[in-house]
ZALOKOL-38321 format. One line per field, with one value per residue (C-alpha): residue in three letters; x, y, z. Coordinates in Angstrom, 3 decimals, padded with zeros to 6 digits. Example, Ala and Ser with C-alpha at 12.3 -4.5 7.8 and 13.67 -1.06 7.14 Angstrom:
% ZALOKOL-38321
vonu: (ALA_SER)
east: (012.300_013.670)
north: (-004.500_-001.060)
up: (007.800_007.140)
END
This chain:
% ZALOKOL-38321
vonu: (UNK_UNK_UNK_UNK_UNK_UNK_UNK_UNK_UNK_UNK_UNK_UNK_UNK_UNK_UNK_UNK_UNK_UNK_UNK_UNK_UNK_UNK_UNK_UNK_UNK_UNK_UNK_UNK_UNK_UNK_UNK_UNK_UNK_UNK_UNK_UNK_UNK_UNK_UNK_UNK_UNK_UNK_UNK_UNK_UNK_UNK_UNK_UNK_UNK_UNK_UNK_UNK_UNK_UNK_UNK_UNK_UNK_UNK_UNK_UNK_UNK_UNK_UNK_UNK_UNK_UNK_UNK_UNK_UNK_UNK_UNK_UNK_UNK_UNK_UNK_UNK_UNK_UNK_UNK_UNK_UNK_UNK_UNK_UNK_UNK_UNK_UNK_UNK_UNK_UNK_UNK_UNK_UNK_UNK_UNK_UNK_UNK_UNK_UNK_UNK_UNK_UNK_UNK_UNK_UNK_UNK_UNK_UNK_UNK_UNK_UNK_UNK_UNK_UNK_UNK_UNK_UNK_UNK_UNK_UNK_UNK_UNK_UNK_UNK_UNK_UNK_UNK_UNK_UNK_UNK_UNK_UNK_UNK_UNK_UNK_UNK_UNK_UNK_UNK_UNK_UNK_UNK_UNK_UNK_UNK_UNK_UNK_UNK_UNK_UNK_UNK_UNK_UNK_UNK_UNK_UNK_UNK_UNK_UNK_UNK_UNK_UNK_UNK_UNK_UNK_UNK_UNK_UNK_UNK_UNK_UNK_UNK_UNK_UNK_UNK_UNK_UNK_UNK_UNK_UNK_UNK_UNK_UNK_UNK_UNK_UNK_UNK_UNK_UNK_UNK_UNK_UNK_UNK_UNK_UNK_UNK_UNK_UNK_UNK_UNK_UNK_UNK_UNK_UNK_UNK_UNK_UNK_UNK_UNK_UNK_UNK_UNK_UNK_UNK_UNK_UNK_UNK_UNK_UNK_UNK_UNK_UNK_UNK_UNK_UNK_UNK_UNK_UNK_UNK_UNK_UNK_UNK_UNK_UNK_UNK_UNK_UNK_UNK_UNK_UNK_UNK_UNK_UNK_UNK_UNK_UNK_UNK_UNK_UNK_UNK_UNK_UNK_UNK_UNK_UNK_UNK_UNK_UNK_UNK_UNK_UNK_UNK_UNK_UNK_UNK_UNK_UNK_UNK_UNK_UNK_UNK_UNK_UNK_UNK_UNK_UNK_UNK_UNK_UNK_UNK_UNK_UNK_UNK_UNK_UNK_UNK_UNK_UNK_UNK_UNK_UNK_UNK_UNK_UNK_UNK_UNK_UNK_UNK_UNK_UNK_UNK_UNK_UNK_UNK_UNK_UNK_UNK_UNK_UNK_UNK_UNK_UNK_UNK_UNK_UNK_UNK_UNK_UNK_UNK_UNK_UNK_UNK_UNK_UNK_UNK_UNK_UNK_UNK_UNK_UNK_UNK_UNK_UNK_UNK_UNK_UNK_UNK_UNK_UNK_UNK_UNK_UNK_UNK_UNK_UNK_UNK_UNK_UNK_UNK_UNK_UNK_UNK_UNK_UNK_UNK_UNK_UNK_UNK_UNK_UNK_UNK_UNK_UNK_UNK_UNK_UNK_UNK_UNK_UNK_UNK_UNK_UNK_UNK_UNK_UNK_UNK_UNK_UNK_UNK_UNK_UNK_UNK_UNK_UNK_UNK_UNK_UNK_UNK_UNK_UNK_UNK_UNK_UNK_UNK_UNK_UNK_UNK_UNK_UNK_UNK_UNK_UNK_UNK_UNK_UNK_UNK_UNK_UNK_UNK_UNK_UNK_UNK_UNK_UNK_UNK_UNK_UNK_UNK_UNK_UNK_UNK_UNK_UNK_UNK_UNK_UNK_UNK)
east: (066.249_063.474_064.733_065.276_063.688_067.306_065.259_064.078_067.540_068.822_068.848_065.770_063.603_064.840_063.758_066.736_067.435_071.097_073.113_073.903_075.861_079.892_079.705_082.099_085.948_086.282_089.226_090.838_093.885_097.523_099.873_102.389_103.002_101.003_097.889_098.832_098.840_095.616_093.584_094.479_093.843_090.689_088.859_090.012_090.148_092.133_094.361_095.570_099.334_102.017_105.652_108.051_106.341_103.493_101.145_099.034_099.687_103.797_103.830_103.235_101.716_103.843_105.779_109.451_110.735_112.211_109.516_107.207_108.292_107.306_104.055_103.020_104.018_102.050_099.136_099.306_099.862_096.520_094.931_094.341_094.953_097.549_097.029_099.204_098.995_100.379_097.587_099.161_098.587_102.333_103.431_105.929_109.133_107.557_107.731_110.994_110.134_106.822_109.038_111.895_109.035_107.028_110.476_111.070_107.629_108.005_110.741_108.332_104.644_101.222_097.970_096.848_097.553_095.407_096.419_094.366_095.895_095.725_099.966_100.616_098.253_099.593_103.367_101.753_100.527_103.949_106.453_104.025_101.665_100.856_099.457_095.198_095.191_092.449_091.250_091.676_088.718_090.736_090.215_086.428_084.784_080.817_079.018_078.746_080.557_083.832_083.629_083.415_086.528_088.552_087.821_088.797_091.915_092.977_091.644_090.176_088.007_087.055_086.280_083.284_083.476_082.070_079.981_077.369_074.045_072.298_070.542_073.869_075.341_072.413_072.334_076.088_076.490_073.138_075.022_078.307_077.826_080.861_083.296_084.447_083.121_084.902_083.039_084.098_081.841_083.998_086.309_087.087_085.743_087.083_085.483_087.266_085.846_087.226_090.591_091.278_092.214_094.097_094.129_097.596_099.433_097.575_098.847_101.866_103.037_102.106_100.262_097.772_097.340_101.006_100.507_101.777_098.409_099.163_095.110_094.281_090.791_091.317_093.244_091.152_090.411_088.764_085.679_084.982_081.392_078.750_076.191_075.793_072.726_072.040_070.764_068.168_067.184_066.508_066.178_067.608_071.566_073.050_076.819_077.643_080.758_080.951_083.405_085.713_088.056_087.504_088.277_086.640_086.981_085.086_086.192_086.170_083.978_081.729_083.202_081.341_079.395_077.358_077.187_073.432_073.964_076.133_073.305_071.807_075.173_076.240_072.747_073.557_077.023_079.857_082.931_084.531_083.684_086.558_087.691_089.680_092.798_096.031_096.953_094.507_095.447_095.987_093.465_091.016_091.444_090.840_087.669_085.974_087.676_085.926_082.483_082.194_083.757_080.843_078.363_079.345_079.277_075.680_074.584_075.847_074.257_070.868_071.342_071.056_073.575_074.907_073.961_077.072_077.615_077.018_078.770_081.828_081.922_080.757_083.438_086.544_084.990_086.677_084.161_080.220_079.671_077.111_075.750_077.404_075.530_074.363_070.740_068.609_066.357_066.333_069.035_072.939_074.275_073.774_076.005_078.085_081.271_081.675_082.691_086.021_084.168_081.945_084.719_086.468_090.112_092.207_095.225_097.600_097.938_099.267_102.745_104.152_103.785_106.748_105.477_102.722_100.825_102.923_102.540_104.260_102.452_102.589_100.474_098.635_096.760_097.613_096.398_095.927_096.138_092.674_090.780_088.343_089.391_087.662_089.802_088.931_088.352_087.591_084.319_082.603_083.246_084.394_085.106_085.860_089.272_088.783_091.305_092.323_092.826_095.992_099.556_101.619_105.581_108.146_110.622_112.623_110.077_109.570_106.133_104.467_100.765_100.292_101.675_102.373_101.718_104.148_105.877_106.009_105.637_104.536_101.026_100.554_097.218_095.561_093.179_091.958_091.085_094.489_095.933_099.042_097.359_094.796_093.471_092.703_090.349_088.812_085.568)
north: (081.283_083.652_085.596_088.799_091.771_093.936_096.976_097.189_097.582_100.628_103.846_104.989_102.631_101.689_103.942_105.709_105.167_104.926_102.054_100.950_097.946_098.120_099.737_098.014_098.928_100.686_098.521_100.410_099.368_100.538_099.806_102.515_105.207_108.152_105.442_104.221_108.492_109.158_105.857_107.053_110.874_110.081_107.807_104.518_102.432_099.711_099.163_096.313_095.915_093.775_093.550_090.901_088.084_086.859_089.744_089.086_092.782_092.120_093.577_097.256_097.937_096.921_098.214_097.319_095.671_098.481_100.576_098.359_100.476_103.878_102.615_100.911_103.913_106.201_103.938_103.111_106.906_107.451_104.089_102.478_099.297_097.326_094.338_092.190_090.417_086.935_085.721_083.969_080.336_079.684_076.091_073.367_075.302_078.971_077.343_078.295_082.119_081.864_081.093_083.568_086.770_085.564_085.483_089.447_090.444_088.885_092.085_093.992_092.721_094.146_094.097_090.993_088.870_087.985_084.505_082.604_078.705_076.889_075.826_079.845_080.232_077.432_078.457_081.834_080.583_078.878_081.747_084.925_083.069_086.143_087.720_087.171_085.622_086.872_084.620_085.954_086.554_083.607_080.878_081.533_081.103_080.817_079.351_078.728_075.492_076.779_079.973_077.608_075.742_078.764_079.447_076.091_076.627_079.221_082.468_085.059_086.747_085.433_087.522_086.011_085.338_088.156_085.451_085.332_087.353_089.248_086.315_084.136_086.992_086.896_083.386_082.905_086.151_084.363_080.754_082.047_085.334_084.370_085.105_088.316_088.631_091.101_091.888_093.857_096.779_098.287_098.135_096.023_092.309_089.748_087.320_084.155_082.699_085.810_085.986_082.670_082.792_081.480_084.067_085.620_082.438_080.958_084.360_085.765_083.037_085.477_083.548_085.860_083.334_084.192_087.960_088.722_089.117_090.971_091.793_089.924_090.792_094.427_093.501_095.101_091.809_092.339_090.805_088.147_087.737_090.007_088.050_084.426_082.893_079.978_076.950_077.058_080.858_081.188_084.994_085.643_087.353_086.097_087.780_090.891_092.204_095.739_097.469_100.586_101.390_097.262_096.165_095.163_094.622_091.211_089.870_093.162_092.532_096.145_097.524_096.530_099.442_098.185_101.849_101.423_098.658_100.164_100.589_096.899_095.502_097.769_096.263_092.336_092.659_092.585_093.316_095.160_096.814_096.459_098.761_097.064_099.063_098.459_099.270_102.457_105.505_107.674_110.453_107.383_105.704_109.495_109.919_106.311_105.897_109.528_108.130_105.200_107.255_109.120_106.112_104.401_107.534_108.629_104.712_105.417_108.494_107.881_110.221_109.571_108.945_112.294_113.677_113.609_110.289_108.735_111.656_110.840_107.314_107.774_110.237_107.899_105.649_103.650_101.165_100.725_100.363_097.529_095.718_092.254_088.775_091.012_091.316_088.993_090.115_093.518_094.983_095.175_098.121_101.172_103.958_104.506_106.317_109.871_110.882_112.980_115.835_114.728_113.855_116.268_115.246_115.470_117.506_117.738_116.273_118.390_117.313_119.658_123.078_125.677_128.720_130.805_130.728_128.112_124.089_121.794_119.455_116.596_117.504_114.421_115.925_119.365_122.217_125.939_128.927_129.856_126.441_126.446_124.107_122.431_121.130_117.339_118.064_114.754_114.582_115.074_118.961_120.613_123.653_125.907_127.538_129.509_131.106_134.425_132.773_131.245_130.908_128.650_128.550_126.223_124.557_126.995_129.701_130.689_132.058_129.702_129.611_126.151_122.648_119.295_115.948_114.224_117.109_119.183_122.944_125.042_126.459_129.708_130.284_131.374_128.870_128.082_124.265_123.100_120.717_118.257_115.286_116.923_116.692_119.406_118.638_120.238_122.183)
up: (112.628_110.739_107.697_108.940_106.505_106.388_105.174_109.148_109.987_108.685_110.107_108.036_109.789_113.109_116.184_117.696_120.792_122.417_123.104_126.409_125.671_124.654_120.828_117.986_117.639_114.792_113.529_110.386_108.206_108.266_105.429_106.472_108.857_106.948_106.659_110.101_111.089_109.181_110.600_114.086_113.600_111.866_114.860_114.494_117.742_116.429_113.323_111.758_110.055_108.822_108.254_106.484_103.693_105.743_106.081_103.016_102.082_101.741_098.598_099.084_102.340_105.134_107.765_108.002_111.260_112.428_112.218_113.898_117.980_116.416_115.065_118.542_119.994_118.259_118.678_123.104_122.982_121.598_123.419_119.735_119.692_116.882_115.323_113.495_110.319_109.924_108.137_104.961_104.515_104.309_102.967_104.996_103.347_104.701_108.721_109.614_108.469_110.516_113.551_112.434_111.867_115.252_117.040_116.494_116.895_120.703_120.967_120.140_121.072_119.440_120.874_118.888_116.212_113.216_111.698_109.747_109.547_112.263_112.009_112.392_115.147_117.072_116.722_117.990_120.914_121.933_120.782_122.120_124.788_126.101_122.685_121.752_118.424_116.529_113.554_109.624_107.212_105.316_107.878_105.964_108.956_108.227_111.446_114.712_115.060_113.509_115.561_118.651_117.322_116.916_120.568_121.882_120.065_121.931_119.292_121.769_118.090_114.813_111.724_109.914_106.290_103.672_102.422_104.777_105.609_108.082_109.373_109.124_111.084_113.782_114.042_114.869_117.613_119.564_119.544_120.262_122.827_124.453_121.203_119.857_116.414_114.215_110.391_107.647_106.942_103.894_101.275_098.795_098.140_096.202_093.269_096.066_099.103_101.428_099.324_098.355_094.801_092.521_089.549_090.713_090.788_087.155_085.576_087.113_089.618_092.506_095.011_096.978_099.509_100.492_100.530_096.931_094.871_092.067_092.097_088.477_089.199_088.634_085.166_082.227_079.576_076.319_075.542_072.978_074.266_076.076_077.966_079.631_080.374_082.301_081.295_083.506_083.959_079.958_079.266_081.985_081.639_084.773_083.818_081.270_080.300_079.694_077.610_077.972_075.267_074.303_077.154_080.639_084.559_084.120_087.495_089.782_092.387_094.053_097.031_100.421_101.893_105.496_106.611_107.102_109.434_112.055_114.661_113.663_114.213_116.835_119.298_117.780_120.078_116.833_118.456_115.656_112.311_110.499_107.403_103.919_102.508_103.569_099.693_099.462_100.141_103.238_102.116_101.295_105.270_106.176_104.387_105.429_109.302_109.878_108.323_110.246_113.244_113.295_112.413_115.510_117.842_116.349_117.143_120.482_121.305_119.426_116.315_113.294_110.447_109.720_106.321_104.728_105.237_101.718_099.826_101.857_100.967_096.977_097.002_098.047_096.094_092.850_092.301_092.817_096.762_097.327_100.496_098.799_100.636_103.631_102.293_101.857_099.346_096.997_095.453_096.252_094.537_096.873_094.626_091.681_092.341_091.342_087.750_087.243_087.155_090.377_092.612_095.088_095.270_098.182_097.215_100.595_103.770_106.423_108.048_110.372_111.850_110.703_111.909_113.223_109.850_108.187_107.296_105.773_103.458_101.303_098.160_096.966_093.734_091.741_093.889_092.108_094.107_092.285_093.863_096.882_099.291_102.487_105.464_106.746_110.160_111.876_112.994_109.773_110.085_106.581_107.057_104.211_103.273_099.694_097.542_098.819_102.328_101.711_099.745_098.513_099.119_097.867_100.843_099.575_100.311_096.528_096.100_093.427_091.887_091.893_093.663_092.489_093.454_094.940_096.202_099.315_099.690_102.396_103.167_104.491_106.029_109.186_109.164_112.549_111.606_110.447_112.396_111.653_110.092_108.703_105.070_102.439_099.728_096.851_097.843)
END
């Protein structure tokens, strides 16, 4: 297949015209019930969760067991479909569990599974026949031929490896039009072959291939030398460390960003754009599901990406956002994210409804009565609410100046754009 020249993909470049054709499932994480909330409230049309050891994510972003009828619940109720995770490569010992945690999801079926070795996937399809199976970003699958096999054995959608490019990408939807492919569009990468690594088990005896990374790639290491060069690209640095307080993130990997690809990828037929962060934060799934919300509805409709789309996304940002292996030529790096001072912090997410002009919320970041505030009103819409418009209360109904993180306190305001759900952020 040609190389295809990505810069005649983005929205700058491409005519707009709407799509007829199905668009993508904007398929967004869940590591709890608040995330699970905000990824639903936000636009998603799918999520994807776990519960128990097998979830890749067991060590601080899944569900419990019991929680597991609330959250599909909440999710038919607003015609999103759930996905489960069982997508650890577990070893011969782990079986029994993989039987034991597929046994009580059958009480309690999802709209999918997502597995990723082939042992889980085929005690799948004999405990929950009735169940797609949707194939892991860890099976690593990179071309046609292995997305073929994954349908013979029974998966009804395969994720494609972060690995590959836009004409990879191309190539394998026109050989395999009868497959749901699913891609990640953003979040987090890792410095593995889509998550296989060994770093957590070397240094803490955490395997991340069983859901217990302990994220070694994020560690800060101090440098004892600046620059490589390879042999045979002399004067040419092909790696440099760069300090902070003598140390150095040598191994973190930019976030992926593919926001400029949603129409490309929306016409090529992907099945699902699919959002990284079971560990991030609520406010963060918030911020990005109502970006790419929007992305896919513009693509739809013919419009353009709205204008607040990249200061949405530099703004949840913690790391560089880059386009990764998609392009095949010209830079990677699309943004740096925002310095302290740059960045508008969400400070509460709004719970409940205790009055005619009073909210309960959960205050993520220290909010002063004196601060300007904006309300995340999905749809890209950020509508202001400045100081003078509203009051703080403790539960108790103490008037106080300021709020805390991790607290609750009640908001009084009139505000006609508060909703439960909702976010407030820092104008």
């Amino acid at each position: 297949m040609n190389k295809i020249n990505t810069e005649n993909l983005t929205d700058k470049s491409k005519s707009m015209k709407p799509i007829n054709s199905e668009m993508p499932e904007l398929l967004c994480p869940a590591g709890n019930m608040e995330k699970l909330s905000a990824a639903v409230t936000y636009g998603a049309d799918a999520v994807y969760l776990g519960a128990g050891d097998l979830n890749l994510r067991s060590a601080g972003a899944g569900f419990q067991w019991e929680e597991l009828p609330e959250a599909f619940a909440l999710t038919k109720a607003n015609n999103v479909q759930a996905y489960f995770c069982i997508n650890a490569y577990p070893r011969e010992k782990d079986l029994d569990l993989v039987k034991k945690d597929l046994e009580k999801l059958a009480e309690c079926p999802p709209d999918g599974i997502i597995a990723a070795d082939p042992g889980v996937i085929r005690i799948a399809r004999q405990i929950l026949p009735g169940i797609p199976v949707h194939v892991s970003t860890q099976a690593n699958t990179g071309n046609s031929e292995s997305a073929k096999f994954w349908k013979e054995f029974g998966a009804s959608r395969v994720n494609l490896a972060r690995e590959l490019c836009v004409t990879d990408i191309a190539d394998i939807a026109a050989k395999c039009p009868d497959i749901e492919l699913e891609l990640f569009v953003h979040g987090a990468m890792c410095m593995a072959i889509s998550g296989r690594c060994f770093l957590s088990s070397w240094l803490n005896d955490r395997s991340a291939n069983m859901g217990r990374c302990t994220h070694p790639c994020r560690f800060e290491y101090k440098a004892t030398g600046l620059r490589v060069e390879e042999k045979t690209r002399p004067g040419k640095d092909v790696w440099e460390t760069v300090e902070h307080d003598g140390h150095t993130t040598f191994f973190a990997a930019e976030d992926l960003c593919l926001i400029h690809y949603v129409r490309w990828l929306s016409r090529l037929g992907v099945a699902a754009l699919k959002i990284e962060g079971r560990t991030k934060s609520s406010s963060y799934i918030a911020q990005v599901a109502d970006v790419y919300r929007a992305a896919i509805d513009a693509a739809k409709t013919g419009l353009p990406l709205p204008e607040r789309t990249m200061f949405e996304l530099t703004n949840a940002a913690t790391r560089p956002l880059s386009t990764a292996f998609f392009k095949t030529s010209g830079p990677s790096t699309i943004t740096q994210p925002p310095t302290a001072e740059e960045r508008k912090p969400v400070v509460a997410r709004i719970q409940e409804k205790r009055g005619d002009d009073c909210w309960l919320v959960s205050v993520k970041s220290r909010w002063e009565l004196e601060k300007n505030t904006e309300v995340l009103v999905p749809g890209l819409k950020r509508p202001a609410m400045n100081t003078g418009s509203y009051s703080f209360e403790t539960i108790h109904g103490e008037a106080v100046d300021v709020i805390h993180s991790g607290t609750q306190a009640l908001l009084r305001t009139d505000h006609p754009d508060i909703a439960t759900g909702f976010f407030v952020r820092s104008a």
